[in-house]
C-alpha positions in Angstrom: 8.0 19.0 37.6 10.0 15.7 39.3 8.0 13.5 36.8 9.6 15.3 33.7 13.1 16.0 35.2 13.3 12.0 36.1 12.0 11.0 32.6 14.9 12.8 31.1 17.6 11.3 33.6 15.8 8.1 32.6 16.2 8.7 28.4 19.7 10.1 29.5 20.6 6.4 30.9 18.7 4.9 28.4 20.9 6.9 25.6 24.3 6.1 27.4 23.7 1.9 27.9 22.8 1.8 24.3 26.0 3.9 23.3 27.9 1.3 25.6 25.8 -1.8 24.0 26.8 -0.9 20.8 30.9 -0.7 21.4 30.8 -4.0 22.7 28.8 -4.9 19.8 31.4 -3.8 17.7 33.9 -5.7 19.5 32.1 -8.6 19.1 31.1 -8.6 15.4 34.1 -10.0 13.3 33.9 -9.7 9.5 31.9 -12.7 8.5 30.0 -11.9 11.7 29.3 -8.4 10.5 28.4 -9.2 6.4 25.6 -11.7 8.6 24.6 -8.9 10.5 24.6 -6.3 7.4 22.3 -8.5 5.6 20.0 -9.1 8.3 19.9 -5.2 8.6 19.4 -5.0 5.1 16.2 -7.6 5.1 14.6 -6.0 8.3 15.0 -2.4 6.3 13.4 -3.7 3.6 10.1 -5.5 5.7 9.9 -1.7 7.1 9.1 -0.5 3.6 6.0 -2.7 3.4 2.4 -1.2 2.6 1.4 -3.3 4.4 -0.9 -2.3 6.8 -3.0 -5.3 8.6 -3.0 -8.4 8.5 -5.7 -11.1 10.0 -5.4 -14.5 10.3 -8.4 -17.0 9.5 -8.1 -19.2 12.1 -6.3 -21.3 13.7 -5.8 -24.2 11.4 -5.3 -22.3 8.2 -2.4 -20.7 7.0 -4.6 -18.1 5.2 -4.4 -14.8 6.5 -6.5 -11.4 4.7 -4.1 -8.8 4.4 -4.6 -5.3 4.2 -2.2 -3.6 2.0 -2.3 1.0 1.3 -1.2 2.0 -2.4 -1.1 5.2 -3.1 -1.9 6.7 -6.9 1.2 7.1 -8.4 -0.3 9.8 -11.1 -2.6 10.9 -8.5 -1.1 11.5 -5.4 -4.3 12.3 -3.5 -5.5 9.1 -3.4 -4.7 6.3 -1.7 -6.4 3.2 -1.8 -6.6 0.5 0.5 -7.2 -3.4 -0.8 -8.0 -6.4 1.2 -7.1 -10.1 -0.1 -6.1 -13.2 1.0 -2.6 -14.4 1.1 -2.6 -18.3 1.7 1.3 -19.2 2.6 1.6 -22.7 1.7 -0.3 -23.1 -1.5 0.8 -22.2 -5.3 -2.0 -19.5 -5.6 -4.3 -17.0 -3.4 -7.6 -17.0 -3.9 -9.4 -14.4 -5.8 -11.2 -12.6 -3.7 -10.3 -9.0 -2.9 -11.8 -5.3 -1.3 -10.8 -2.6 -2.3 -11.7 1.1 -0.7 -9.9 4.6 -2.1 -10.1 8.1 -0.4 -8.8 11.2 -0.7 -6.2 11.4 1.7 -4.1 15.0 0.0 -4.8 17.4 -2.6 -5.9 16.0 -6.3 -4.4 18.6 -8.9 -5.6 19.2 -12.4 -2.0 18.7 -13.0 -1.9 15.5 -11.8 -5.7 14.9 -13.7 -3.9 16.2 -16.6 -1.4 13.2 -16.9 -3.6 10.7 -15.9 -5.5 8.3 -19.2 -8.9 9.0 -19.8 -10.1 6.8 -21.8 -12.7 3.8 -21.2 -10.2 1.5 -20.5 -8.5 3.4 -17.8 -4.8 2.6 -16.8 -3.5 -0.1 -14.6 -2.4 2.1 -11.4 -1.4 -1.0 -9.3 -0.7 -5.1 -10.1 0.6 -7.9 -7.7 1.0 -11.5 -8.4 -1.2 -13.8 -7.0 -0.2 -17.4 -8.1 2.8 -19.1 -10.4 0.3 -19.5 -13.2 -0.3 -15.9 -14.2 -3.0 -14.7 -12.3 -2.5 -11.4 -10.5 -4.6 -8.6 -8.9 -5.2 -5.9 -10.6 -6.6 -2.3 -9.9 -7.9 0.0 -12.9 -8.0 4.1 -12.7 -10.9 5.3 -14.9 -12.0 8.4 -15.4 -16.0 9.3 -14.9 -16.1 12.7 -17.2 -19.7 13.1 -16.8 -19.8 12.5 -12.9 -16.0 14.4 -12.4 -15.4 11.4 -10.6 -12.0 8.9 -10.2 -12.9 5.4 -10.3 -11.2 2.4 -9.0 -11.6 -1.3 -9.8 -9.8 -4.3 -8.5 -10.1 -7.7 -9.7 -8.6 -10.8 -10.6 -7.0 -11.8 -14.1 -8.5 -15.8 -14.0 -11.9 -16.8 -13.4 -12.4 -18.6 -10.3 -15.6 -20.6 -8.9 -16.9 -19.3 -12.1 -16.2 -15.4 -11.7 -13.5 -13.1 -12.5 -13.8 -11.1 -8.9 -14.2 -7.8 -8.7 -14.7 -5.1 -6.4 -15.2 -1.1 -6.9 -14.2 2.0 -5.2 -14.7 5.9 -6.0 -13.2 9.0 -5.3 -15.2 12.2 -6.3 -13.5 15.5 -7.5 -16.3 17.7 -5.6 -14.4 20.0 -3.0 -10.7 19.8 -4.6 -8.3 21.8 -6.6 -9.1 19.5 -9.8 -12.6 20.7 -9.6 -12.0 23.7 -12.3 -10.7 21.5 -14.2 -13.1 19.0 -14.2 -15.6 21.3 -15.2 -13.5 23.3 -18.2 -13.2 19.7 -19.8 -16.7 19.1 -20.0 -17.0 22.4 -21.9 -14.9 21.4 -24.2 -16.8 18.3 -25.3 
């Protein structure tokens, strides 16, 4: 009972110094001082939107990191998919290497099935840049009729070390609301 009734006198001092940080703040900031500020605001707001969600250096003496980035469908809003690459700061392009791993992380609707391309092809669901000469990363939604099943493939638009990488991910429709549906469009074929 005194442990919770001095953590709120704590987050009550806490709450008041920062109200009293923040006035002299504001008698600090002048206007240049403040458009600064606003922009630096603006920048750090923008870092927070990242999808990022790792990121692991290779070593000491490399500026190469692998990063870990989530995406979610934006047809499909059930999946999200998580892809690995590596992001080398200092030269003109990353390599072409990437992972790439999609679950089921909220409910797939036949409505959302519904809009989605289903043809061999597939759709491009996702694309990021990878170097100033027109190679990017892509990942491909495809739709497996037969096994009721959402495919995902990542890989690289230029060959590299003689190889277009790839990498391949799945997400069955087994257990969700899309499953009726799934199975009405096979009896329609």
């Amino acid at each position: 009972m005194k442990t919770s009734k001095n953590n709120m006198m704590t987050k009550k001092r806490m709450v008041k110094k920062n109200r009293m940080g923040t006035k002299a703040l504001a008698k600090f900031i002048t206007a240049p001082k403040a458009k600064f500020c606003l922009g630096l605001l603006a920048l750090t707001a923008l870092a927070g939107c990242s999808d990022e969600v790792g990121k692991v250096s290779l070593g000491l003496f490399t500026t190469k990191d692998v990063v870990i980035t989530a995406k979610q469908d934006p047809l499909v809003a059930g999946v999200t998919c998580h892809i690995s690459h590596v992001e080398a700061d200092l030269d003109f392009s990353d390599p072409s290497d990437m992972s790439i791993a999609c679950r089921q992380t909220g409910e797939i609707t036949a409505e959302a099935l519904a809009r989605i391309d289903r043809s061999k092809n597939g759709e491009v669901v996702f694309k990021e840049s990878k170097s100033i000469l027109f190679k990017s990363l892509k990942v491909r939604r495809i739709y497996d009729a037969e096994h009721k099943t959402l495919i995902y493939l990542s890989y690289s638009t230029k060959e590299s070390s003689g190889s277009h990488h790839h990498s391949l991910s799945t997400v069955p429709l087994y257990n969700t609301k899309a499953w009726q549906w799934a199975l009405a469009q096979n009896i329609k074929h």
